[in-house]
N, C-alpha and C positions, 0 to 999 in steps of 0.2 A: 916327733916329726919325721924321725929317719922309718918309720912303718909307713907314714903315708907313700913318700918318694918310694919305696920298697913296694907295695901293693900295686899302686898305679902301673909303673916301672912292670911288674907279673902282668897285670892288665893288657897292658898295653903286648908285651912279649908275646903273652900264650896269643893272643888274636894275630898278631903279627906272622906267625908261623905258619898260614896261607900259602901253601906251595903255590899255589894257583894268581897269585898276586901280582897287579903288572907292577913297574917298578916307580909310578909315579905316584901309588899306592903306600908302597912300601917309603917313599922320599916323605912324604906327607906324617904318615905315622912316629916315622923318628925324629922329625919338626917337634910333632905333639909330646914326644918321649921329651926331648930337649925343652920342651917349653917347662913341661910341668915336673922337672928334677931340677929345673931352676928356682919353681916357683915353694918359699914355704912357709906356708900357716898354717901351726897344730890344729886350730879352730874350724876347719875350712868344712863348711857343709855343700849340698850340692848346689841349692842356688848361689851362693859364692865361687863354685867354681866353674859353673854353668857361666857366668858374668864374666870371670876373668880369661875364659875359653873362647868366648866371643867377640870381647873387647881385641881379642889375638884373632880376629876372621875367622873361626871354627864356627861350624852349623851345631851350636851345642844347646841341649835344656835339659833344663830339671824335670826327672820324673820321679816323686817320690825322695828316697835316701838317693840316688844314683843319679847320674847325667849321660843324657845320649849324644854320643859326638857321633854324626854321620860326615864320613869321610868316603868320596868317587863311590855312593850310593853303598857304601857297607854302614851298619852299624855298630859302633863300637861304646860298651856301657862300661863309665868310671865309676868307682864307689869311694867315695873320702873317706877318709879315717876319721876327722874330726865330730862327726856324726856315731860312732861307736863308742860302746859304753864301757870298752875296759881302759884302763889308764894304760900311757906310753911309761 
C-alpha cells in the first residue's frame, strides 16, 4: 500500500511543479494530495478511486487503468497501484 501513496504522491508532485500555477490551483491539488495519503486500499483500481474522488467533490472518471481528475480546467491522470501486476 506504501507504493500506491508513493506513486500518486509523484503524480500528484511532478504535475504540481507548474511554475505558471495560480495558487488556488496549487491549494486544490494538495487537498487531493492530502485526500488520497489518507485514503488506503492495496486493491484500489480506477473505477474505485474514480468513486471515492468524487464522493470527495473531485471532477474525477475512469479511463481505462487510470483516472482523470480535472482540476481549474487542468488535467490531472492518477494510476493505482492496485491494478498492477507486480506484488507490493
Amino acid at each position: 500500500m506504501r507504493w500506491l501513496k508513493v506513486m500518486m504522491a509523484v503524480c500528484i508532485i511532478a504535475v504540481s511543479l507548474n511554475p505558471g500555477m495560480a495558487f488556488g490551483e496549487i491549494e486544490n491539488i494538495s487537498s487531493l494530495k492530502n485526500l488520497l495519503s489518507s485514503f488506503d486500499d492495496r486493491g484500489i483500481n480506477s473505477r474505485d478511486l474514480a468513486f471515492f474522488l468524487v464522493t470527495h467533490n473531485y471532477d474525477a472518471t475512469p479511463v481505462g487503468s487510470y483516472v482523470e481528475v480535472k482540476l481549474n480546467g487542468v488535467v490531472y491522470l492518477l494510476i493505482p497501484n492496485g491494478e498492477s501486476s507486480r506484488s507490493v
